[in-house]
C-alpha positions in Angstrom: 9.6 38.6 11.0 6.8 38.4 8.7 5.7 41.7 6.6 2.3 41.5 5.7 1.7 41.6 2.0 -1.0 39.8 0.0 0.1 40.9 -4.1 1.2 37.9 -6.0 4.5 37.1 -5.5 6.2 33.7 -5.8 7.9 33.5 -2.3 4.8 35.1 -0.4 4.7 33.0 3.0 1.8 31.7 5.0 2.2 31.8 8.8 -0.5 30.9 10.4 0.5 31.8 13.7 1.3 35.4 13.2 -1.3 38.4 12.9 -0.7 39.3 9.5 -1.0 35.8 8.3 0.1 36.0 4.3 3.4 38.5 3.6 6.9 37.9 3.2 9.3 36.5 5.5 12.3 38.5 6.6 15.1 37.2 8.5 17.5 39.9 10.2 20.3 41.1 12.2 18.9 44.0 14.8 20.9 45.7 16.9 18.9 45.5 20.6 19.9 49.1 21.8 19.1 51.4 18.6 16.6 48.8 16.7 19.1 49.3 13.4 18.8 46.6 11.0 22.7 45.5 10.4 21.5 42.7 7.9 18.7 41.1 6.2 17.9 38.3 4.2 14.2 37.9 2.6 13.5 34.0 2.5 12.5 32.9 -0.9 11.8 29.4 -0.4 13.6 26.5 -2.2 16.1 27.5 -4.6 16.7 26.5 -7.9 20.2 25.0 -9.0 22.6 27.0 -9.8 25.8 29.3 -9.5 23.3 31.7 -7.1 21.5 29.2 -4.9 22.1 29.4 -1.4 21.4 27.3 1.4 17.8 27.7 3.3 19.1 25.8 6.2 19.1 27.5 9.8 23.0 27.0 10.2 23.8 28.5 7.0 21.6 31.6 6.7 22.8 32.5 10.6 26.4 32.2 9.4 25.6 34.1 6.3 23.7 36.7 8.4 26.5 37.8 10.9 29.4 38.6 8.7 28.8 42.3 9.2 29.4 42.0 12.8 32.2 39.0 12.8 35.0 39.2 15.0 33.3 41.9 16.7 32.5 40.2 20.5 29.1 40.6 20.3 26.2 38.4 21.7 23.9 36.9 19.3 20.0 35.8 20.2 18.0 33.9 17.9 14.9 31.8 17.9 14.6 28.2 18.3 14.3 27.6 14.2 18.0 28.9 14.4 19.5 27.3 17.7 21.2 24.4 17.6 24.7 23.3 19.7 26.8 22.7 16.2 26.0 27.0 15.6 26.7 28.6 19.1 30.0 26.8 18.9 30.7 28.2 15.2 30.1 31.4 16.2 32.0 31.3 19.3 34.6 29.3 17.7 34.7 31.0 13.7 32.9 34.7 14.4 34.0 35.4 18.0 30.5 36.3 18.8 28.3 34.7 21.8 24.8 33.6 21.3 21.4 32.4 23.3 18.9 30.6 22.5 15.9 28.4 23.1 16.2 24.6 21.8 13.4 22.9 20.3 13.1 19.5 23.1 13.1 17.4 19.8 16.7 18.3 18.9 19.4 15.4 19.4 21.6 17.9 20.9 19.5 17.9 24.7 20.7 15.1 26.7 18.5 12.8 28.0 18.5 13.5 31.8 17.5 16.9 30.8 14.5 16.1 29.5 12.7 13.8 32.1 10.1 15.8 33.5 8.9 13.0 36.3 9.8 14.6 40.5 11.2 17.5 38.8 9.7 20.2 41.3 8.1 23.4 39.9 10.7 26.4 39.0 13.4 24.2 39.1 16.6 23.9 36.9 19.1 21.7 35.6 22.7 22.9 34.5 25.0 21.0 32.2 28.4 22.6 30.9 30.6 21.8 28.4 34.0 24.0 27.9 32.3 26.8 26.3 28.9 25.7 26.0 25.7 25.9 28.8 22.5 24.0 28.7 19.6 24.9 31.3 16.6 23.1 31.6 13.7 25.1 33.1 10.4 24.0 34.6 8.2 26.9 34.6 4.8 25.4 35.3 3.3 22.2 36.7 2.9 19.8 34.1 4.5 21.5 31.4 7.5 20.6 29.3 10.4 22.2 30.0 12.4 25.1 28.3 15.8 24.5 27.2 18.2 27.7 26.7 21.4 27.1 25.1 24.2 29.5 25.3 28.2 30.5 24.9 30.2 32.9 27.2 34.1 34.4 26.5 35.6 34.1 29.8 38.8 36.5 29.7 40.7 36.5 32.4 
């Protein structure tokens, strides 16, 4: 999320995209029933070396992000910044927490039947499954790429 905010300050973003277009970024842990904010971490661009710098990088924030809620079977969502195959099984795997999330169809993790878009019919999907791990590929529109959702389940039996 992206507070507006237009003082100086040396980690002050600029999103185009969003409405308030200069503020700071905020990445956090919400809870989806009560909107609580379980953990937070405001992005302050590239750090400086150090015994205090800590890794920008999507995998690394995520797993520094959850620790609250670890080992606590809960189902994480994120953004496609975050999503990536290598982090839904970490968290299944390390946190015992399930996640979804949309995949960016430039990531090396989509195989490449999935992304063919040529006689794929409108509103179609296509599955794949690995052990713990689903794939779909949607078609939502003529013409249009394709939306990739990646996601873990626990199966107890």
């Amino acid at each position: 999320m992206l507070v507006a905010f237009r003082g100086r300050c040396k980690f002050r973003q600029y999103i185009p995209s969003k409405p308030a277009k200069y503020g700071l970024k905020i990445i956090a842990l919400v809870d989806a029933k009560t909107f609580y904010i379980t953990n937070l971490e405001i992005y302050a661009g590239k750090q400086p070396d150090g015994p205090y710098a800590k890794s920008n990088k999507p995998f690394d924030v995520v797993d520094r992000i959850v620790q609250p809620v670890s080992k606590t079977n809960r189902n994480i969502t994120f953004d496609n910044w975050f999503t990536s195959y290598e982090l839904v099984l970490h968290l299944l795997k390390e946190h015992q927490l399930t996640s979804v999330g949309t995949v960016r169809k430039n990531k090396m993790q989509i195989p490449p039947e999935f992304t063919r878009t040529r006689g794929k019919e409108i509103y179609s999907s296509t599955f794949g499954f690995e052990k713990d791990v689903t794939i779909v590929s949607h078609s939502p529109k003529k013409k249009s790429s394709p939306t990739y959702v990646i996601f873990t389940s626990q199966w107890t039996n």
